[in-house]
C-alpha positions in Angstrom: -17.0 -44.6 2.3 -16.7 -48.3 0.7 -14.0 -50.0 1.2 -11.8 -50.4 -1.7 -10.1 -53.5 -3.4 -6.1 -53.8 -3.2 -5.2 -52.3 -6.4 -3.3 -49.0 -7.9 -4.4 -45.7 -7.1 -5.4 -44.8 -10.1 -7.7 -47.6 -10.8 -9.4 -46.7 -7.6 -10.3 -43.2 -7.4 -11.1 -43.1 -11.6 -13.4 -46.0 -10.8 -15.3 -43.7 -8.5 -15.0 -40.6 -9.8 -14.4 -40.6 -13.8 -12.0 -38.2 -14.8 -10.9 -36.6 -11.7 -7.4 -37.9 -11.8 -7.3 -36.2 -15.4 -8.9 -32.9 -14.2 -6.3 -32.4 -11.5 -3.7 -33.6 -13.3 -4.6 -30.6 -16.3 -5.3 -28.1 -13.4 -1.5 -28.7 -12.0 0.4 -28.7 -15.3 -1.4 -25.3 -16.4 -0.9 -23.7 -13.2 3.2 -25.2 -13.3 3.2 -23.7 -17.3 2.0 -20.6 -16.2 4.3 -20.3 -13.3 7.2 -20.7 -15.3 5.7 -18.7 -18.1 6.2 -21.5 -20.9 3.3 -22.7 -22.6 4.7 -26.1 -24.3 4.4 -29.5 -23.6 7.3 -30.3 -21.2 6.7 -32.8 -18.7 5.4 -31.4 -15.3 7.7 -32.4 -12.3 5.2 -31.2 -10.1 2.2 -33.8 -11.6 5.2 -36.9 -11.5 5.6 -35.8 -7.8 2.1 -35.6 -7.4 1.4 -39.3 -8.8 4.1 -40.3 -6.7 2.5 -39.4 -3.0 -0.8 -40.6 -4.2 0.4 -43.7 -4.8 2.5 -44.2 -1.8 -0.6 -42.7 0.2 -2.7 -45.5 -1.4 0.1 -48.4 0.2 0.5 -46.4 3.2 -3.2 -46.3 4.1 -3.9 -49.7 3.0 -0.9 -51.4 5.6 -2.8 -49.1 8.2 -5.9 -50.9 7.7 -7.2 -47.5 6.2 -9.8 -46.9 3.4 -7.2 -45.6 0.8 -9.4 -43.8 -1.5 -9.6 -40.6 0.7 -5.8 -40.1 1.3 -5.2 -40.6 -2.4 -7.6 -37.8 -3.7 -6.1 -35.6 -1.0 -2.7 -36.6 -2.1 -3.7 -35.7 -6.0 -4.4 -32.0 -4.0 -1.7 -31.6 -1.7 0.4 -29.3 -3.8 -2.6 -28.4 -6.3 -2.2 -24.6 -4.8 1.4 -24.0 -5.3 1.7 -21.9 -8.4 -2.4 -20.5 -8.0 -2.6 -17.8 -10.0 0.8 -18.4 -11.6 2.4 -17.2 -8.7 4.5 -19.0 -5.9 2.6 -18.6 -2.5 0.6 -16.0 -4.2 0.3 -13.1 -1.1 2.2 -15.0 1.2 -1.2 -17.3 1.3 -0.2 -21.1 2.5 -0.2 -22.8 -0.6 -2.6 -25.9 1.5 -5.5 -23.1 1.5 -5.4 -22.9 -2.0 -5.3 -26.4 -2.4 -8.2 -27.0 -0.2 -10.3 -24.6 -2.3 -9.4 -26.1 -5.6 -10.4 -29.7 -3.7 -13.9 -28.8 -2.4 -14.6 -27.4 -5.9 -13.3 -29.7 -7.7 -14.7 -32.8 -5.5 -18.3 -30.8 -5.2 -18.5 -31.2 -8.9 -17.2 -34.9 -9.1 -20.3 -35.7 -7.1 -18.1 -36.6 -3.2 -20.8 -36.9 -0.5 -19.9 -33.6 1.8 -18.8 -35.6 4.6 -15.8 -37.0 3.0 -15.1 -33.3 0.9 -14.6 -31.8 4.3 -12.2 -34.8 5.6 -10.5 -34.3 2.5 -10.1 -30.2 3.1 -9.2 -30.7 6.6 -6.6 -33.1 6.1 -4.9 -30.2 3.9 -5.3 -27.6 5.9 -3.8 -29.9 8.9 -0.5 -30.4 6.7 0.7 -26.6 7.1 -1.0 -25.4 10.3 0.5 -26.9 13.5 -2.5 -25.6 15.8 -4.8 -27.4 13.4 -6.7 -31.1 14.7 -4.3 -33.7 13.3 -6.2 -36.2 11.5 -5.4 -39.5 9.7 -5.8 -38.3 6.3 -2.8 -35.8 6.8 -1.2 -38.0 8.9 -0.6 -40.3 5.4 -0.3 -37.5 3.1 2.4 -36.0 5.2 4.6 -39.2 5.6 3.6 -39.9 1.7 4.7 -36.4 0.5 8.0 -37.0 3.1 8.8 -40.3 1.7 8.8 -39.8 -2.0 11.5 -37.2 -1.7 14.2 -40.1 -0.4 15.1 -43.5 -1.0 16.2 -44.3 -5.0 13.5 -42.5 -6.4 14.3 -39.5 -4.1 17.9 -39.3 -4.9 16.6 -39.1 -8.8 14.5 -36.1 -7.9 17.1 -34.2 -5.9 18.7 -34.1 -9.7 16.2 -33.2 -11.3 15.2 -30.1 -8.8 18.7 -29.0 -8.6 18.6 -29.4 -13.0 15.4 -27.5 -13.1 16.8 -24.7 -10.7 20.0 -24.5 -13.2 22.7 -25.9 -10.7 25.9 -28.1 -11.2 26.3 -31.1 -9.3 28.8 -29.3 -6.6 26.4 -26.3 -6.6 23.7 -28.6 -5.7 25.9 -30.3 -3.3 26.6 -26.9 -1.7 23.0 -25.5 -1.6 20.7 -28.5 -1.2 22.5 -31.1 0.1 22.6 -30.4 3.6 18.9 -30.0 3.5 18.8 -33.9 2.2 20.9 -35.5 4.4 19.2 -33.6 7.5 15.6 -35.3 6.6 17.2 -38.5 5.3 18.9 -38.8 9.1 15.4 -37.6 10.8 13.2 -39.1 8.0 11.7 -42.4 10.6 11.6 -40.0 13.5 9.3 -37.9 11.2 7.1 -40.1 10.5 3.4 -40.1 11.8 2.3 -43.8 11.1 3.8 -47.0 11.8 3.9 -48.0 8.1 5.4 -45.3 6.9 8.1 -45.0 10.1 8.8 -48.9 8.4 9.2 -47.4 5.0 11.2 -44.7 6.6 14.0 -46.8 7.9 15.0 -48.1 4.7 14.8 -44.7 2.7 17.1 -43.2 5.2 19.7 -46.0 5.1 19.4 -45.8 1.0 19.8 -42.3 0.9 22.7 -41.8 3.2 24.4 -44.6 1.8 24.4 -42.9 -1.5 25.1 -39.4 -1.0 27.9 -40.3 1.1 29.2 -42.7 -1.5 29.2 -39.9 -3.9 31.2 -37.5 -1.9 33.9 -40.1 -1.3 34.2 -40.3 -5.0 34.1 -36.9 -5.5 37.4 -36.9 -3.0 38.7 -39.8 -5.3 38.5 -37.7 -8.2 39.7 -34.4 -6.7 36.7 -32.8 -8.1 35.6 -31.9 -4.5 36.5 -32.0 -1.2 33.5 -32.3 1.3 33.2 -33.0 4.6 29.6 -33.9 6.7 29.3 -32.0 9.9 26.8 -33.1 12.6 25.8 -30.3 14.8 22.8 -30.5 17.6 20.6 -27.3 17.3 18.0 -26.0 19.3 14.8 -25.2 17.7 13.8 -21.6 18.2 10.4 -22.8 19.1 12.1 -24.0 22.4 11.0 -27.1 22.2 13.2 -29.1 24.2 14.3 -32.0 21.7 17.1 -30.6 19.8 17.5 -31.5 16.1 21.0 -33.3 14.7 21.8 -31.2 11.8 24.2 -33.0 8.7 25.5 -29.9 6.8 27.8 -30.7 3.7 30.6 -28.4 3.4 33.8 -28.1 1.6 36.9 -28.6 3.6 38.8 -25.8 2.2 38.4 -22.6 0.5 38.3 -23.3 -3.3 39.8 -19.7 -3.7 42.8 -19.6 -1.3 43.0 -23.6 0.6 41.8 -21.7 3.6 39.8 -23.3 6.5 36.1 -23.1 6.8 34.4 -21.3 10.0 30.6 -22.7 10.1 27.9 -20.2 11.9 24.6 -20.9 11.9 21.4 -19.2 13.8 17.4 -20.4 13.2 14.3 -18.5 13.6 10.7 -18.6 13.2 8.8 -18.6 10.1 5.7 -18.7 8.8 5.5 -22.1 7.8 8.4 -23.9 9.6 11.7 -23.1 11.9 14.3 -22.4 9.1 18.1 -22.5 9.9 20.5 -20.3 8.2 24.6 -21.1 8.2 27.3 -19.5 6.7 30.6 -20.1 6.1 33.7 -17.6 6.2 37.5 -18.5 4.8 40.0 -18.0 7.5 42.2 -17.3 4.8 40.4 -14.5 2.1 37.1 -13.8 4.3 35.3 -15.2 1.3 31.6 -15.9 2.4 28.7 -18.9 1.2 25.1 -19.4 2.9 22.6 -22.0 2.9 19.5 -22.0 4.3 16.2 -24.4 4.6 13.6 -25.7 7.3 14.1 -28.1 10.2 12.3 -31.4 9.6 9.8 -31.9 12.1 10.4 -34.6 15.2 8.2 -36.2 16.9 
């Protein structure tokens, strides 16, 4: 594949392929609208997220010395299978399969040569299934997709999920906000390229800085009182690097000023190692849960 010249995503892959950026762009806003079962014109989150890693793919590859055409169109795919069929992970089929469908279709009719179609697939496929060959195309759309979720533009994001899945600020604090600070702290050791490991540093520093600010004022306010826990847990994979955990909770029972106790376990699932805490008040035996995957190391 040519090399191409140091400019925007966008210019780049509609100068070789006319209209593809549009076509996607249509085929992940219907399948979103159909998902959520409402037809109008709202903005898609998904297509702004979308943009997003395709861009940062395009810098990424090009500071790795990388054609960035192919890591961009796979990028514009990487969650094009999410809501197929208007359903969420539609018979508990990764959504990466879908997406690689929808690709070699899609790219087929744009005219790709078959050799690059089949990097582009792969490099899907590779971003859900551990056992599959790693390649360099995933390798950028996975530290892409990772990096857009932190920094400034991250934080924004984290908002606007918790907005869209009808929580408060302190219930997205509550359910979401251990899961943030947990891949902010672990984002550069997630990282599978050196320029996105250099990206990574900064994100994580941004993101901690301001999530931590924002419980301190939270304190100051007496709107909320939380407290960040750091707790080493072992994968149930058994891998032997554990991960350090950050979990956000309150300090005391809202209902009855009791104390906290923190349990957690994690187990297996299909896509990813997922640990589970919950909280009991000493003091009532209320009960709250949290739950979400373990970043990746190494």
């Amino acid at each position: 594949m040519r090399k191409t010249q140091k400019t925007n995503f966008a210019s780049a892959v509609s100068a070789r392929y006319p209209g593809l950026i549009g076509k996607i762009k249509r085929l992940i806003e219907e399948s979103e609208k159909e998902y959520a079962k409402s037809p109008g014109t709202e903005d898609s989150y998904l297509w702004e997220h979308t943009s997003c890693v395709a861009s940062l793919g395009y810098q990424l590859a090009q500071a790795e010395k990388r054609d960035p055409l192919l890591p961009s169109i796979a990028a514009l795919f990487h969650d094009a299978g999410k809501f197929s069929g208007g359903r969420y992970h539609q018979d508990d089929t990764a959504e990466e399969k879908d997406a690689a469908r929808l690709a070699g279709n899609i790219l087929r009719e744009a005219g790709m040569r078959n050799g690059d179609i089949n990097r582009v697939t792969s490099g899907l496929l590779a971003l859900y299934d551990a056992k599959a060959r790693k390649n360099w195309v995933t390798n950028i759309v996975h530290d892409a997709d990772f990096l857009s979720k932190f920094g400034t533009l991250g934080v924004a994001n984290f908002f606007i999920k918790a907005t869209l899945r009808r929580k408060t600020l302190l219930g997205a604090i509550l359910n979401y906000l251990s899961k943030e600070l947990t891949y902010a702290a672990c984002l550069p050791s997630n990282m599978r390229t050196q320029a996105g490991k250099q990206l990574a540093r900064k994100k994580s520093k941004d993101t901690l800085k301001f999530f931590r600010a924002l419980l301190r004022e939270l304190k100051e306010t007496q709107a909320a009182d939380f407290t960040i826990k750091r707790l080493s847990v072992k994968p149930p994979s058994g891998r032997r690097q554990p991960i350090e955990v950050h979990l956000a909770v309150p300090r005391s029972c809202e209902k009855c000023g009791g104390s906290w106790k923190l349990s957690f376990n994690t187990e297996k699932e299909i896509k990813c190692e997922k640990l589970e805490a919950e909280m009991t008040c000493s003091g009532c035996g209320s009960r709250s849960s949290f739950s979400f995957c373990l970043p990746e190391i190494g």
